[in-house]
TORKOL-4160 file (C-alpha; in steps of 0.2 Angstrom, whole numbers, padded with zeros to 4 digits, m for minus):
293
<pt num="1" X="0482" Y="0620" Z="0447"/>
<pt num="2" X="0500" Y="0631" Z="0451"/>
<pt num="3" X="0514" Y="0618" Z="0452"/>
<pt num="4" X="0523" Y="0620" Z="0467"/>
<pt num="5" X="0542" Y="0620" Z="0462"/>
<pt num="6" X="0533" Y="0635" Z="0448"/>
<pt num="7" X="0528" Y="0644" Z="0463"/>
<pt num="8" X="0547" Y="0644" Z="0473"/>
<pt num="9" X="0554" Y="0647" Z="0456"/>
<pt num="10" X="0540" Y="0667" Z="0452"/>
<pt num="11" X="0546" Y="0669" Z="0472"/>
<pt num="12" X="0563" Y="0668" Z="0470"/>
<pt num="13" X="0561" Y="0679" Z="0456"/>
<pt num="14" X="0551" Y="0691" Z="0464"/>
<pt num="15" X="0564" Y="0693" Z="0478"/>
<pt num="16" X="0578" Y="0695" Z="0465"/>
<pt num="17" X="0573" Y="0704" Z="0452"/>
<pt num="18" X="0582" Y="0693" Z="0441"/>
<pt num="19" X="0581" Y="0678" Z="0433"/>
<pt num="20" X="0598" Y="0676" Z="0430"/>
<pt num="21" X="0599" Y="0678" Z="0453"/>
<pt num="22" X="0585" Y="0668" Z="0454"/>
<pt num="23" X="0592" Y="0654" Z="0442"/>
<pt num="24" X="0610" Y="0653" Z="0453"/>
<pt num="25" X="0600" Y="0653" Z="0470"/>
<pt num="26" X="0589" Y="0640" Z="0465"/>
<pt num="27" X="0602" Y="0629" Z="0456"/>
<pt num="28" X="0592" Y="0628" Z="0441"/>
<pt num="29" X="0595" Y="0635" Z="0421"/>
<pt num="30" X="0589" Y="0651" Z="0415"/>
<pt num="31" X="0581" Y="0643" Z="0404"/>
<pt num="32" X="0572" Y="0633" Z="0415"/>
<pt num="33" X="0567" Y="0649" Z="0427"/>
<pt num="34" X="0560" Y="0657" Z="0412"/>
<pt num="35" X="0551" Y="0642" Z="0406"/>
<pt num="36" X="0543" Y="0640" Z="0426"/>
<pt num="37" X="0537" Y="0658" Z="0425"/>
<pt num="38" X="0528" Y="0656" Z="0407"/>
<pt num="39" X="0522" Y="0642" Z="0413"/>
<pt num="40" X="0514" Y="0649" Z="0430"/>
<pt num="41" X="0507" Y="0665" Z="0418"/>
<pt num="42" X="0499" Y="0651" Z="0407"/>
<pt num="43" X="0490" Y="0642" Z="0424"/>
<pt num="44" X="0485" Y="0661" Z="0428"/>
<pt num="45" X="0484" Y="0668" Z="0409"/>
<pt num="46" X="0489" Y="0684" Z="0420"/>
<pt num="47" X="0507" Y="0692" Z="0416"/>
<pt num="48" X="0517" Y="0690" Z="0431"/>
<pt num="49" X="0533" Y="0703" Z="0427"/>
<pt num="50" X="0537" Y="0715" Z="0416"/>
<pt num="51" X="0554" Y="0712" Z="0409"/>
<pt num="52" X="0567" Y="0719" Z="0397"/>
<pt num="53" X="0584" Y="0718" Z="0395"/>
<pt num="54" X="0589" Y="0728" Z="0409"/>
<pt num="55" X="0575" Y="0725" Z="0422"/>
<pt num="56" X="0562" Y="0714" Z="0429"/>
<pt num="57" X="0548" Y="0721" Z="0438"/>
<pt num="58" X="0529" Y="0714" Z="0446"/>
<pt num="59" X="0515" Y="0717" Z="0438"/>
<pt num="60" X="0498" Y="0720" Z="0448"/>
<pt num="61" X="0494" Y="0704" Z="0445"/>
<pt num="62" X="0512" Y="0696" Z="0450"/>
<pt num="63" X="0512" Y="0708" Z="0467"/>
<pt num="64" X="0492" Y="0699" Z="0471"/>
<pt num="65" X="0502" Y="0682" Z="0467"/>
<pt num="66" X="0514" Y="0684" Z="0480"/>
<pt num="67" X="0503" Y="0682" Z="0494"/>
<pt num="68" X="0493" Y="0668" Z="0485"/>
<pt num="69" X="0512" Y="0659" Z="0482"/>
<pt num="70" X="0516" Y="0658" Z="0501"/>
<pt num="71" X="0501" Y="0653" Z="0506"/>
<pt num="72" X="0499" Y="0638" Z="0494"/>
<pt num="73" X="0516" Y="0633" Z="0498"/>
<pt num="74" X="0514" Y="0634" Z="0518"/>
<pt num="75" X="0498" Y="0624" Z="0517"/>
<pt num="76" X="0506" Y="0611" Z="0503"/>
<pt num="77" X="0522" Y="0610" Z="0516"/>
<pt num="78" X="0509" Y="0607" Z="0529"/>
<pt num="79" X="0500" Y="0593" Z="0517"/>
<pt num="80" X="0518" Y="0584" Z="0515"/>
<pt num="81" X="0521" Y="0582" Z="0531"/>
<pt num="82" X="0503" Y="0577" Z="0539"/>
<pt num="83" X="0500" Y="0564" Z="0525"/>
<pt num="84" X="0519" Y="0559" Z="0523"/>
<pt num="85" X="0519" Y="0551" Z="0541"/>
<pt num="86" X="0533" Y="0558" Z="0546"/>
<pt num="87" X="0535" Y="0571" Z="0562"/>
<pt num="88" X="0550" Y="0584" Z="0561"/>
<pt num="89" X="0561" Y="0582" Z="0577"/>
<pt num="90" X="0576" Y="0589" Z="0584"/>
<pt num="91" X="0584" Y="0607" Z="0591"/>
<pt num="92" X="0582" Y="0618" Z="0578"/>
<pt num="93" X="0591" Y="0637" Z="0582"/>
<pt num="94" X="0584" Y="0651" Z="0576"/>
<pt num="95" X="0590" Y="0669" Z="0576"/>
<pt num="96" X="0577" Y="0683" Z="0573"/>
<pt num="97" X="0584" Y="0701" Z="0572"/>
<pt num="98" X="0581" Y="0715" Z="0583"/>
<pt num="99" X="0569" Y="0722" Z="0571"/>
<pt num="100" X="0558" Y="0711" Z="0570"/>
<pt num="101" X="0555" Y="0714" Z="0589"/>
<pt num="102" X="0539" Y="0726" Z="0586"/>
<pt num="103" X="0532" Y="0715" Z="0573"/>
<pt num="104" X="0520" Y="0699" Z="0572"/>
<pt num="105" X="0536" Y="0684" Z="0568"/>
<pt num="106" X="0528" Y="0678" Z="0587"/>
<pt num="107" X="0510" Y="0673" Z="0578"/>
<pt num="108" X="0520" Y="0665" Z="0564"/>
<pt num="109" X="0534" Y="0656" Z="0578"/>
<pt num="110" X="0518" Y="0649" Z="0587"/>
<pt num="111" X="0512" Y="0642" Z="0571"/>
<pt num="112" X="0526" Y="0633" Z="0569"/>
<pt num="113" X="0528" Y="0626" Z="0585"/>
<pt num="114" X="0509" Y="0621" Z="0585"/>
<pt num="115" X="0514" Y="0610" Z="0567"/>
<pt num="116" X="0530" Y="0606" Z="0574"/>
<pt num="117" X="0526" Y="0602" Z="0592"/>
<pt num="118" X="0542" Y="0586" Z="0592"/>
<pt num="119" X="0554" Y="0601" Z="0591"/>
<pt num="120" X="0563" Y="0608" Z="0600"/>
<pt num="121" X="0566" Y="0629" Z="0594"/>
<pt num="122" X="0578" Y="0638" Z="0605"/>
<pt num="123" X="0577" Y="0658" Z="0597"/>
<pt num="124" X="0590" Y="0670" Z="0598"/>
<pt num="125" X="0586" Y="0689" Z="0597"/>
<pt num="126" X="0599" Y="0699" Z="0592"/>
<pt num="127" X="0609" Y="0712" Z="0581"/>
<pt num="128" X="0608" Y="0706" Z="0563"/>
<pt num="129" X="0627" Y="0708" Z="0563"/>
<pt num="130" X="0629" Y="0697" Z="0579"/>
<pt num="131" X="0618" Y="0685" Z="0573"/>
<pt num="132" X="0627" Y="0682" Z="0555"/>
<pt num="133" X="0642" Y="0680" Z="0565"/>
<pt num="134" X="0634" Y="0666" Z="0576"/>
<pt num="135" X="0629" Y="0660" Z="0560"/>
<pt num="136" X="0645" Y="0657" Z="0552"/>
<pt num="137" X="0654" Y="0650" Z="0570"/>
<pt num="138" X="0640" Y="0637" Z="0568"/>
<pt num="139" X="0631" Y="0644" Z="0581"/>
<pt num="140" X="0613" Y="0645" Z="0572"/>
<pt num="141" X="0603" Y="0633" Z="0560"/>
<pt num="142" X="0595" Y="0648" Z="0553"/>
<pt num="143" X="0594" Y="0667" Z="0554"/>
<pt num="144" X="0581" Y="0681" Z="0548"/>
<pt num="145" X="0590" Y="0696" Z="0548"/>
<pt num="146" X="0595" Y="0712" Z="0539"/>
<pt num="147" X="0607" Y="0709" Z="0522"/>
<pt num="148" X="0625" Y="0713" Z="0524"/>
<pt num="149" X="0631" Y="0723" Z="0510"/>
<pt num="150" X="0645" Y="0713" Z="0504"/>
<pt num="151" X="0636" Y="0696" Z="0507"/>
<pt num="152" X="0626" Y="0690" Z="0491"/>
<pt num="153" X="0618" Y="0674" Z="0501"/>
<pt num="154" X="0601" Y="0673" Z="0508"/>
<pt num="155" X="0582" Y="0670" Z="0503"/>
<pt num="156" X="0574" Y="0687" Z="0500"/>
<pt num="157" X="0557" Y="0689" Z="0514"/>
<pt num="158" X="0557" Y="0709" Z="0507"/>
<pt num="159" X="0564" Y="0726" Z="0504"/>
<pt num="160" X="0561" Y="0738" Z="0512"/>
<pt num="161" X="0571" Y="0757" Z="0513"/>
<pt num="162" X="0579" Y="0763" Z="0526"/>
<pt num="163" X="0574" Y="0781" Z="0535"/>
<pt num="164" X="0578" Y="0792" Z="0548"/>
<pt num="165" X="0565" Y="0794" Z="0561"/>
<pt num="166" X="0562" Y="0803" Z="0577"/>
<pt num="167" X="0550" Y="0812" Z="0588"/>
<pt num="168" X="0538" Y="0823" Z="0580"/>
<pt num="169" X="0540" Y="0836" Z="0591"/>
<pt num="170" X="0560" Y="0835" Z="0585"/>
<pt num="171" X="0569" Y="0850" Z="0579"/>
<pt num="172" X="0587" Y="0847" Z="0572"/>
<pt num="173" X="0601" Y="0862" Z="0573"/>
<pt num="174" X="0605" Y="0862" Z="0554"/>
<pt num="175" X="0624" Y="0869" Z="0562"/>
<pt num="176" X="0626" Y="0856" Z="0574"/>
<pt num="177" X="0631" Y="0838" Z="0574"/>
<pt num="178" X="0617" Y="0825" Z="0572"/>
<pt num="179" X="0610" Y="0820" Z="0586"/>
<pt num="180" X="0613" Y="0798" Z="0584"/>
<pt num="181" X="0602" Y="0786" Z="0594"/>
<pt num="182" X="0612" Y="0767" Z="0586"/>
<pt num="183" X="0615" Y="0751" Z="0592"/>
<pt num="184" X="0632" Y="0747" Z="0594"/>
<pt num="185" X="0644" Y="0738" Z="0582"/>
<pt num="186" X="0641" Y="0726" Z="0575"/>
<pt num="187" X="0626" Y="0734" Z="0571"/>
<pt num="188" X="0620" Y="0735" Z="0550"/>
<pt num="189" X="0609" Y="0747" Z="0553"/>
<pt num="190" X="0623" Y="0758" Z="0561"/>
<pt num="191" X="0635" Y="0757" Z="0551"/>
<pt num="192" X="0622" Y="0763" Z="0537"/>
<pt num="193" X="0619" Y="0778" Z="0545"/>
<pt num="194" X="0639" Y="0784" Z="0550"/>
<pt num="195" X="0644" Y="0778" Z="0532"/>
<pt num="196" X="0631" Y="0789" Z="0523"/>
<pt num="197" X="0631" Y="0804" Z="0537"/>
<pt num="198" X="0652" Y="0802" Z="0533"/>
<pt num="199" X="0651" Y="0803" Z="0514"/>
<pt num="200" X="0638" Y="0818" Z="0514"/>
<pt num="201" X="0652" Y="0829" Z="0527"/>
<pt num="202" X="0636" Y="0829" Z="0540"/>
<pt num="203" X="0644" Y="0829" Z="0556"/>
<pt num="204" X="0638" Y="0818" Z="0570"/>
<pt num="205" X="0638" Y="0814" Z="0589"/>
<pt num="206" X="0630" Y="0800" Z="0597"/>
<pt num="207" X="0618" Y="0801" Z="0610"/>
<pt num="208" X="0611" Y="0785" Z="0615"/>
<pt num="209" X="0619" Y="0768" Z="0612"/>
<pt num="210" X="0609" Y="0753" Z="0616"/>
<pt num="211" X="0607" Y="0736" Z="0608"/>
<pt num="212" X="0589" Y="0731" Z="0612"/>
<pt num="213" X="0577" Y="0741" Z="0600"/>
<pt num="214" X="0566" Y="0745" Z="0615"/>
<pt num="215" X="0578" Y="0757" Z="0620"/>
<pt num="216" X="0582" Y="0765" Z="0606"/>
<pt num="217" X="0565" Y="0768" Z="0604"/>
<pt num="218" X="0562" Y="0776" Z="0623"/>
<pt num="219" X="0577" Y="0788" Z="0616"/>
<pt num="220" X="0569" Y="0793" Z="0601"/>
<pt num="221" X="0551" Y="0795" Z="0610"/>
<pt num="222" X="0562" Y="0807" Z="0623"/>
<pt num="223" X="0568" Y="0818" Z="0607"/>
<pt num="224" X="0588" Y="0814" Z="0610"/>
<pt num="225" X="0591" Y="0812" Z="0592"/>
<pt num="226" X="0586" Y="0802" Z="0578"/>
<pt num="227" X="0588" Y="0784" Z="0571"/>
<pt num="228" X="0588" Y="0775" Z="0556"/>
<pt num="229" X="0574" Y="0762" Z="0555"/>
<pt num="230" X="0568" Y="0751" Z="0542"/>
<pt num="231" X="0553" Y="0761" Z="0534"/>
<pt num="232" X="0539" Y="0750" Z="0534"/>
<pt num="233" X="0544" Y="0744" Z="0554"/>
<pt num="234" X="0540" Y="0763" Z="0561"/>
<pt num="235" X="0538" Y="0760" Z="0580"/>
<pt num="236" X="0520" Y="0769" Z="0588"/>
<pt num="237" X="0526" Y="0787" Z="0594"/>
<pt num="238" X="0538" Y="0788" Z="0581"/>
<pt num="239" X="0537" Y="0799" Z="0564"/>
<pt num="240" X="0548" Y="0800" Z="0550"/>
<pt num="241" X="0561" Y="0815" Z="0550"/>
<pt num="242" X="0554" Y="0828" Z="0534"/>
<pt num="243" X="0565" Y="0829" Z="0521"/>
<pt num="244" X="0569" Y="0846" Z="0527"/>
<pt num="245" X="0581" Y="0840" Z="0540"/>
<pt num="246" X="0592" Y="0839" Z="0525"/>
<pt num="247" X="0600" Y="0822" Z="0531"/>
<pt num="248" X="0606" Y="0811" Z="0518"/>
<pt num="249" X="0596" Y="0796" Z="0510"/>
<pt num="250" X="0598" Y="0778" Z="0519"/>
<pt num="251" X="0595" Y="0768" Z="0503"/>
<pt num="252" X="0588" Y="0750" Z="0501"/>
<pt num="253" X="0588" Y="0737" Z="0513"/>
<pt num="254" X="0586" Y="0720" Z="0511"/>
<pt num="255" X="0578" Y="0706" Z="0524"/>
<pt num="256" X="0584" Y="0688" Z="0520"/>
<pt num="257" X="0585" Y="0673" Z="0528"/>
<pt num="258" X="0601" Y="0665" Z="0527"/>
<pt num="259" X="0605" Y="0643" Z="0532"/>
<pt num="260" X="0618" Y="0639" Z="0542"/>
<pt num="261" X="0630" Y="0625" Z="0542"/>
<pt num="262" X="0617" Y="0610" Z="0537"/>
<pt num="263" X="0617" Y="0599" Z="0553"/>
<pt num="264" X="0606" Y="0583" Z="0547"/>
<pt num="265" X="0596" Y="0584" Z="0566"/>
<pt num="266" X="0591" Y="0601" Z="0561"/>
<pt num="267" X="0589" Y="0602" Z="0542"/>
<pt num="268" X="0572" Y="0597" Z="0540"/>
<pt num="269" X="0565" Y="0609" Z="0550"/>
<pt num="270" X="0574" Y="0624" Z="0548"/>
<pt num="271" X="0567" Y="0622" Z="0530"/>
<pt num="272" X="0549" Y="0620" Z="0538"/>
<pt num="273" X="0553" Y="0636" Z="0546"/>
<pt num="274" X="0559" Y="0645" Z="0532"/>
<pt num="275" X="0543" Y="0640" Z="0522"/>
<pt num="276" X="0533" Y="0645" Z="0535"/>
<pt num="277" X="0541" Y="0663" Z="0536"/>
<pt num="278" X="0542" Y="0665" Z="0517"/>
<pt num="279" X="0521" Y="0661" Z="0517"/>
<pt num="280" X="0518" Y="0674" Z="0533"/>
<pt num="281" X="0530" Y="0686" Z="0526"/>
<pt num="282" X="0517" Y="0698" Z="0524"/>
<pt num="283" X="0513" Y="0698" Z="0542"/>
<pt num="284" X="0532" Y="0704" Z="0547"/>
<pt num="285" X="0527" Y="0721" Z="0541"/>
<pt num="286" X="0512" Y="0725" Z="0553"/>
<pt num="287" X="0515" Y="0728" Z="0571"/>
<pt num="288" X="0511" Y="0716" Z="0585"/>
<pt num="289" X="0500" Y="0721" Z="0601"/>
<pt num="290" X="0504" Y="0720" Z="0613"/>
<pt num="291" X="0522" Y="0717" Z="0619"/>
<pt num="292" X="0537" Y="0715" Z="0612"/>
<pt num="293" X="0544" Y="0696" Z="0604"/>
C-alpha cells in the first residue's frame, strides 16, 4: 500500500522541513519529492504537511506517520535481506555520541546484531565533536551524533532544544559567574553554552570538566553548577533551571547521522544500521534502565 522509496522521501522531508533540502539530500528533483509526498497523502487520503511558500510543517496525521514510516521501512529492510539470500558481513564502525549514553540505542544495537549476527560492529562512544573528527580521518563508517553548526551533512533522527539543567535544589548568584559543569573541547554541546553565555555578557567559570556524561551528571546531582543538555535526554535527578535563572536560550539542536568514507566491506551494513536507527528513532528519546550504553 505506501511505496517504500515514498516513505524515505515524507522522512527525509520531515527531517528537513524542506522540500527543496530534502530533494538535494536525496538526489532527486523537487518535482519528484513533491509528487512522492502527494502521492503518499493519496495512499493515506490524510494531508501529511502543511506548506506555504515560506514553511513546511507536519500535520497530526504526518507526525502519527512518522512512526508507521520507520517501522514499515525497518521490517521491508529486514524482508530484503532474509528473502534476498544474502547475509551482510564485514567490520562495520560505529560511533554513538555521549548523549545517547542514558538512552535505549543499546535495545536497537542488539537488534541489529541479532539481524546481523556475520558482522562484525566495533562502537565507539564518544564527544560528538571527536567523533566527526574520527569520521572524516576515516576512522568511522558511520556516526550518530550532535549537528555541527557549520556542517549541512547528515540524515536527520530529530531535533531537539537545547537547555540548561541542574539540581533542583540549585540556587544561582545572579552577581556571580556561572557555575559550568562541560565536557572538554571538542565538545558541541560546549561550545554552545560559552558562545551563547559570551554574546549575552553573562560571565562564567568552570567547575567541572569531564568527557563521560556520567560524570557530569554526578556534578550536577552534587549542585556544582549547571549544564547544558539536550531537552528531551534529562538524566533522573536532574531538573531544568526556571527561567528565572535569567540564563540565556541554548537554541535548536539537531541529531543526524552522518556516512563516512564509503568502504565497499562496510557500506551495506552501515546502511542497514542507519535504517534500523531511523525506524527506532523514537526509542532514542526514552531512558534506558538500567545502566549506561
Amino acid at each position: 500500500m505506501y511505496d517504500p522509496s515514498h516513505l524515505r522521501t515524507f522522512l527525509t522531508v520531515a527531517g528537513t522541513l524542506s522540500f527543496t533540502r530534502a530533494a538535494r539530500r536525496l538526489g532527486l528533483r523537487q518535482s519528484t519529492v513533491s509528487q512522492h509526498v502527494r502521492r503518499l497523502e493519496d495512499a493515506t487520503g490524510r494531508q501529511l504537511f502543511t506548506r506555504d511558500t515560506h514553511s513546511v510543517e507536519l500535520t497530526e496525521d504526518g507526525e502519527a506517520m512518522l512512526g508507521f514510516a520507520r517501522r514499515i521501512l525497518e521490517v521491508h529492510e529486514q524482508a530484503t535481506a532474509f528473502f534476498g539470500g544474502t547475509r551482510l558481513r564485514g567490520r562495520l564502525r560505529f560511533g554513538a555520541s555521549e548523549d545517547f549514553v542514558l538512552t535505549r540505542l543499546p535495545e536497537i544495537l542488539e537488534g541489529f546484531r541479532h539481524e546481523h549476527p556475520e558482522v562484525d560492529l566495533e562502537l565507539s562512544v564518544e564527544l560528538s565533536g571527536t567523533l566527526h573528527e574520527e569520521l572524516a580521518a576515516g576512522k568511522l563508517d558511520l556516526v550518530l551524533a550532535k549537528r555541527r553548526p557549520e556542517d549541512p551533512r547528515g540524515e536527520p533522527v530529530w531535533h531537539d532544544r537545547l537547555v540548561w539543567i541542574g539540581a533542583e535544589r540549585l540556587r544561582l548568584d545572579p552577581d556571580r559567574p556561572v557555575p559550568l559543569i562541560v565536557y572538554p573541547p571538542p565538545g558541541i554541546t560546549r561550545a554552545r553554552a560559552l558562545d551563547v553565555l559570551q554574546r549575552h555578557g553573562r560571565p562564567w567559570r568552570v567547575v567541572c570538566t569531564s568527557r563521560s556524561l556520567n560524570g557530569l551528571v554526578a556534578a550536577a546531582r552534587a549542585g556544582l553548577g549547571v549544564m547544558a543538555h539536550t531537552r528531551g535526554l534529562v538524566p533522573p535527578g536532574l531538573v531544568r533551571v526556571p527561567d528565572r535563572a535569567g540564563l540565556p536560550d541554548l537554541g535548536r539542536v539537531d541529531f543526524v547521522l552522518v556516512h563516512g568514507r564509503r568502504r565497499p566491506s562496510a557500506q551495506q551494513a552501515a546502511d542497514a544500521l542507519a535504517a534500523a536507527i531511523l525506524a527506532g528513532g523514537d526509542r532514542l528519546h526514552r531512558p534506558q534502565h538500567p545502566g549506561p550504553l
